[in-house]
C-alpha positions in Angstrom: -1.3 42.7 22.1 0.3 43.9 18.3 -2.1 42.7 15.5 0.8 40.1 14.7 0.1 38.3 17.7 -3.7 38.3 17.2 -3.5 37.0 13.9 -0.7 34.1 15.2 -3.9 33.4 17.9 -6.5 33.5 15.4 -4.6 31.3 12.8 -7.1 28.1 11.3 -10.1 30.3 12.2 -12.2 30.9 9.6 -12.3 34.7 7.9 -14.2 36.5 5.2 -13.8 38.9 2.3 -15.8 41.7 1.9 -17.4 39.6 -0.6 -18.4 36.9 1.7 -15.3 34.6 0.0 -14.4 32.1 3.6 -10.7 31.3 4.1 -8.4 30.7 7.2 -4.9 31.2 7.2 -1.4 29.5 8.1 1.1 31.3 9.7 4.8 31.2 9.4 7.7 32.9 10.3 6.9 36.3 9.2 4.2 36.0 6.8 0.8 34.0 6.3 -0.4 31.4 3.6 -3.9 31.8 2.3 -5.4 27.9 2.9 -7.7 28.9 -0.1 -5.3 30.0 -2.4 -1.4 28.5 -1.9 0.0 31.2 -4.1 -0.8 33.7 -1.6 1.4 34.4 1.1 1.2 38.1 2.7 3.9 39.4 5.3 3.8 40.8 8.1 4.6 43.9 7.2 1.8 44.3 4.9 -0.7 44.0 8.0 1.3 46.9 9.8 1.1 48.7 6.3 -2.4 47.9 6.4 -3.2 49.4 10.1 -1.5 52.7 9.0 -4.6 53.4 7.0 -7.7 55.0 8.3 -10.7 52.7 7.7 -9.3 50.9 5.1 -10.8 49.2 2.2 -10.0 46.5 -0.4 -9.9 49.4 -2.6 -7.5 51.9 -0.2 -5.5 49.0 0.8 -5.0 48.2 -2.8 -3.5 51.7 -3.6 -1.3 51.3 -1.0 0.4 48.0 -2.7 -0.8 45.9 0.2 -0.9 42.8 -1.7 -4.4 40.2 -0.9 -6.1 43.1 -0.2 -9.4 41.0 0.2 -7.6 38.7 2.7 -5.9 42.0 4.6 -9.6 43.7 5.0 -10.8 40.7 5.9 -8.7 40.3 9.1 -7.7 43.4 9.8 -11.1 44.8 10.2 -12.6 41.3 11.9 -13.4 41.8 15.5 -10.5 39.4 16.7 -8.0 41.2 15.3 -9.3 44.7 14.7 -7.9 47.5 17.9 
């Protein structure tokens, strides 16, 4: 299964930042809405941006313009989603 499809299983779970910030997500079409933050939307193609890089961080995922890097790490690296 591609992370898109875990995430589109896992959506209304509950995630966390590296911080410990808890938020779930909604998702559409080809990107998701951050339930904690409506401005935030992140597409799908920064989460296959996001796997590209070896253990990523907030901080490495920020240098690679993922934007909602927090939110990215957060589910990319959670054991529901991670590979």
């Amino acid at each position: 299964m591609d992370i898109w499809n875990k995430i589109i299983c896992h959506e209304g779970e509950t995630f966390k930042t590296i911080t410990g910030i808890e938020y779930s997500y909604v998702v559409y079409t080809d990107y998701i809405l951050i339930n904690n933050d409506n401005r935030r939307h992140i597409t799908k193609e920064m989460f296959d941006l996001a796997m590209k890089i070896e253990n990523p961080s907030p901080s490495k995922l920020q240098k690679a313009d993922v934007w909602g890097p927090s939110y990215v790490y957060g589910i990319v690296t959670d054991k529901r989603i991670a590979p």
